[in-house]
C-alpha positions as CSV (number, residue, x, y, z in Angstrom):
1,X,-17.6,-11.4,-23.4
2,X,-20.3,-13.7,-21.9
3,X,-22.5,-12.9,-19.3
4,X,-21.1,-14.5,-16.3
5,X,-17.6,-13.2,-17.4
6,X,-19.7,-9.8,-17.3
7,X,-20.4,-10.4,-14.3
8,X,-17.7,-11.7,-12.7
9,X,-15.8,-8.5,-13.8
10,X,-18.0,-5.9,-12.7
11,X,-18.1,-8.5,-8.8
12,X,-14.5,-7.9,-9.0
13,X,-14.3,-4.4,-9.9
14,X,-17.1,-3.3,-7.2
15,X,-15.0,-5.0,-4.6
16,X,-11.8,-3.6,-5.7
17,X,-13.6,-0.3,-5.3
18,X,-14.4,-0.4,-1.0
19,X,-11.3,0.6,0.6
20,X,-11.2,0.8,4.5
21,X,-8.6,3.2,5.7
22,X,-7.2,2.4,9.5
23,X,-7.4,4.5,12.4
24,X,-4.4,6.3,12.5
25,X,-4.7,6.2,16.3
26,X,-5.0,2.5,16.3
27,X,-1.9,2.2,14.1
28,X,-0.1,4.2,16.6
29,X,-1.0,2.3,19.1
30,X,-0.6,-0.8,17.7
31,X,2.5,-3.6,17.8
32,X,3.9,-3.6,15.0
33,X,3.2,-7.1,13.8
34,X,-0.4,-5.8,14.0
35,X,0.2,-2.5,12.1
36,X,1.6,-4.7,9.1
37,X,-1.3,-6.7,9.3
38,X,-3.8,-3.4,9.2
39,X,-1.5,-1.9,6.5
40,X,-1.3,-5.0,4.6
41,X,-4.7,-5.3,3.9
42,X,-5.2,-1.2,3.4
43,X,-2.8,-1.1,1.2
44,X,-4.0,-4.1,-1.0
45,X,-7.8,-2.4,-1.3
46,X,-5.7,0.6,-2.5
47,X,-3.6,-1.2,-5.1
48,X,-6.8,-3.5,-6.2
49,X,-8.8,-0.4,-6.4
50,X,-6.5,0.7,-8.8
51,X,-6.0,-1.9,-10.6
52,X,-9.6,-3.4,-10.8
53,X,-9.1,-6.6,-9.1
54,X,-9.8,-8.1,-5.8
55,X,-7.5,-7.4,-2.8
56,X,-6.5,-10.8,-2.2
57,X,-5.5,-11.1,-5.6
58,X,-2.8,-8.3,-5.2
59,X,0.6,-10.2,-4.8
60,X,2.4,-7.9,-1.7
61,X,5.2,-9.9,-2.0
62,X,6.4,-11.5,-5.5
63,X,6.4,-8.2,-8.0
64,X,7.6,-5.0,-8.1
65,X,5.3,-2.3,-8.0
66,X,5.6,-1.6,-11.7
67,X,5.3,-5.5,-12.6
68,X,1.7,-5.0,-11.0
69,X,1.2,-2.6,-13.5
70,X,1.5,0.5,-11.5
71,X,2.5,3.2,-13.4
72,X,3.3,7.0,-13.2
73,X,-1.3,7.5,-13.4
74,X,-1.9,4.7,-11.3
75,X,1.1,5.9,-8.3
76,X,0.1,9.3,-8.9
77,X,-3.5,8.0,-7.7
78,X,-2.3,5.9,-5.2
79,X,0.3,8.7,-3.7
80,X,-2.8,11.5,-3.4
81,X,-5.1,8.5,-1.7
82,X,-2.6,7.3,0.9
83,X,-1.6,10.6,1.8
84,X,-5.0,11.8,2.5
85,X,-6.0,8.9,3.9
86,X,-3.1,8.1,6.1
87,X,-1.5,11.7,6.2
88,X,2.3,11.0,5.6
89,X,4.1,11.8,2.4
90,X,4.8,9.4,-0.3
91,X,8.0,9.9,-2.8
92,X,6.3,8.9,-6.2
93,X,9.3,7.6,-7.8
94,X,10.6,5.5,-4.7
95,X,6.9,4.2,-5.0
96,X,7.0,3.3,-8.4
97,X,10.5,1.9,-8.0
98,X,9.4,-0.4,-4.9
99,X,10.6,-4.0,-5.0
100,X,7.0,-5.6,-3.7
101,X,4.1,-3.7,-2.1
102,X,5.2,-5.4,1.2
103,X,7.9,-3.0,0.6
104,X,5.8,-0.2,0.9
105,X,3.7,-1.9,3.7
106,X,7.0,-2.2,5.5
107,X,7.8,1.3,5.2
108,X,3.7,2.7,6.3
109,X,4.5,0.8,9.4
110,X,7.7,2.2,10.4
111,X,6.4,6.0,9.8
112,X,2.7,5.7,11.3
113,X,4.3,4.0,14.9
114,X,7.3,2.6,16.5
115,X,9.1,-0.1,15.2
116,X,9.7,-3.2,17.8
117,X,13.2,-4.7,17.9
118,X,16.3,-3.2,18.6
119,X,17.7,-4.7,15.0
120,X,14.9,-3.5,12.3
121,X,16.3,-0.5,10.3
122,X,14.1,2.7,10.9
123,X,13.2,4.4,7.8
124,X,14.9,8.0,7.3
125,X,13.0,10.9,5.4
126,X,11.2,11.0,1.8
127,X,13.5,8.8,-0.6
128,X,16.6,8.9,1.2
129,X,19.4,6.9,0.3
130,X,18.1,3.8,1.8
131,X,14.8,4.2,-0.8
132,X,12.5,4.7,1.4
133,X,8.8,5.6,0.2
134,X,7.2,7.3,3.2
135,X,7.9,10.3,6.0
136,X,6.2,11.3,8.3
């Protein structure tokens, strides 16, 4: 590996390594537009974090969780993070099953405030039947 690929890799890894976990009481607090926002970029420090790459390199929205390359170590690290860091419970395998990380934004969202809009589907208990990932 050269040098500025040296580099370059350890920039990215030392980024990927900061995460910034909301205010719980702000999340509660805030619209929900603005708690996806918050949650969007939490949850993409988490998941670059894990994977060693910069947040705005995660893809929330294209990839299943395991096409990120999530697996059973990296959710286990991820579940044990989030819930410490945003105290709810996370279902491992509805985690690791997720269809994007937007997914699991979504869900975050619905748990740590109220959802706005009468039509949005609230999100029962840990992995219901409608595969959710969160409760509160």
């Amino acid at each position: 590996m050269t040098a500025n690929r040296t580099a370059r890799a350890a920039r990215a890894r030392t980024a990927a390594g900061h995460v910034t976990v909301p205010d719980r009481a702000a999340l509660a607090t805030a619209g929900f537009s603005e708690r996806i926002r918050i949650l969007d970029g939490y949850v993409r420090q988490e998941l670059g974090r894990v994977l060693g790459i910069a947040p705005h390199l995660v893809d929330t929205t294209g990839r299943p969780m395991s096409s990120l390359g999530i697996g059973s170590i990296a959710g286990l690290e991820l579940q044990h993070r989030m819930e410490a860091a945003l105290h709810v419970e996370l279902n491992l395998p509805m985690l690791l099953l997720a269809n994007s990380a937007a997914e699991l934004v979504d869900c975050l969202a619905g748990q740590l405030g109220p959802r706005e809009g009468a039509g949005r589907r609230h999100v029962d208990a840990v992995g219901d039947q409608h595969g959710s990932v969160v409760s509160a």
